[in-house]
N, C-alpha and C positions, 0 to 999 in steps of 0.2 A: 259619686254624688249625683242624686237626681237631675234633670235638666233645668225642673223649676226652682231650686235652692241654687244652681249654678246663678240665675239672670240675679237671685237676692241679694247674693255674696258680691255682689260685681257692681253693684248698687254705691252710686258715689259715693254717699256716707262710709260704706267698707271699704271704698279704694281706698281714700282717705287717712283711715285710722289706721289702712296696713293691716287687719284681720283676714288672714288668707286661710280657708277653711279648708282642713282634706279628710274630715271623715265627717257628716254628718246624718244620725239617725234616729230615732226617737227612744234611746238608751244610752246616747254619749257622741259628744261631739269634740273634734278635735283638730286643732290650728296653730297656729306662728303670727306673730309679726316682729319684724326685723325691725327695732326702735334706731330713730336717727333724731338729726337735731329738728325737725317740723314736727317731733311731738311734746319739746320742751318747755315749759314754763320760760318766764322772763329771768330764773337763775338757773337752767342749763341743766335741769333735771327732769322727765318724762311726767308728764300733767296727769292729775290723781282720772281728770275724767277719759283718759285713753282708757285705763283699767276698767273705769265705769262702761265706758259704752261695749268695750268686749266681752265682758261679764253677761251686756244684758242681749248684746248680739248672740252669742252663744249659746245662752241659753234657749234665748226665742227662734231660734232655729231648731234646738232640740226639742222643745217641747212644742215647737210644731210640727214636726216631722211624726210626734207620736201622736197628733191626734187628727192628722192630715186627712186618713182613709176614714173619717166621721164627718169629714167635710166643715171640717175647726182648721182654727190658726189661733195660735196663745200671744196676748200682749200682756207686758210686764205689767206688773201694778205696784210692785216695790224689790226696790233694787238697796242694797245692801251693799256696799263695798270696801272692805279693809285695806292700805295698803300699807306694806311691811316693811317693804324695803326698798329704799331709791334707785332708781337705775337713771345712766347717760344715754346709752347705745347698747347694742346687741339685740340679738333672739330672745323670745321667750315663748315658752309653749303653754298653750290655752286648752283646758280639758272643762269639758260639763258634762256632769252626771245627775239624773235626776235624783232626790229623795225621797218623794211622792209624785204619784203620778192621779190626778182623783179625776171623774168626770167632770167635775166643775173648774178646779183651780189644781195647778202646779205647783211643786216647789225644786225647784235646781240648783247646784252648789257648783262653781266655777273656780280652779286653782290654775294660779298664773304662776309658770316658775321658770327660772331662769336657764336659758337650755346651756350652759355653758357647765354651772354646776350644780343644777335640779333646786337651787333656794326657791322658796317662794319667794312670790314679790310683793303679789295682791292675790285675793280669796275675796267671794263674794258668793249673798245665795240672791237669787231671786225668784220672788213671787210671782205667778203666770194666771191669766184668766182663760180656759179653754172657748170663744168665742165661734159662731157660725161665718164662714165664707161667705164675701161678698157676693151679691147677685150680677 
């Protein structure tokens, strides 16, 4: 993984949620995070918005990574996120693949699945705007 996606991913908001990224490129990205009890709800089950923000984390690294070399970065503009199935604890592995890639807008599809015995858990697409890098 690049150097500049290393400083992103390491970025409190991802220490946090525990998305630890080990492939990321502008045709698929892919990760883990190891769920404990500081991602649970007040009944002891992992909060719909962990999913959420991995979904949109994901994404937005892959779809910036493909439009990086234009001197773009994508932000989400709509996040979509189902989730299927509860979980306490364990792994789960996080894949995004794009399904459009256009000059103006993205579109990414995110499957969360349990690495234990590949169920899904949660599935999400999100929306991306390809925007200009700051000055």
């Amino acid at each position: 993984m690049p150097d500049e996606h290393s400083e992103v991913s390491m970025s409190e908001f991802m220490r946090i949620s525990g998305l630890h990224l080990e492939e990321v490129n502008g045709s698929r990205v892919r990760g883990s995070i190891e769920f404990g009890d500081h991602h649970h709800t007040p009944w002891g089950v992992v909060h719909g918005g962990v999913y959420s923000a991995a979904v949109e984390s994901a994404a937005s690294m892959g779809a910036s990574a493909a439009v990086e070399e234009r001197g773009q970065f994508a932000v989400g503009v709509s996040n979509n996120t189902d989730f299927l199935r509860p979980m306490k604890e364990g792994r789960v592995d996080v894949v995004a693949e794009p399904i459009i890639q256009g000059q103006i807008q993205q579109l990414w599809q995110v499957i969360i699945t349990r690495s234990a015995d590949g169920k899904e858990v949660a599935r999400g697409q999100v929306r991306l705007q390809n925007i200009p890098m700051p000055s």
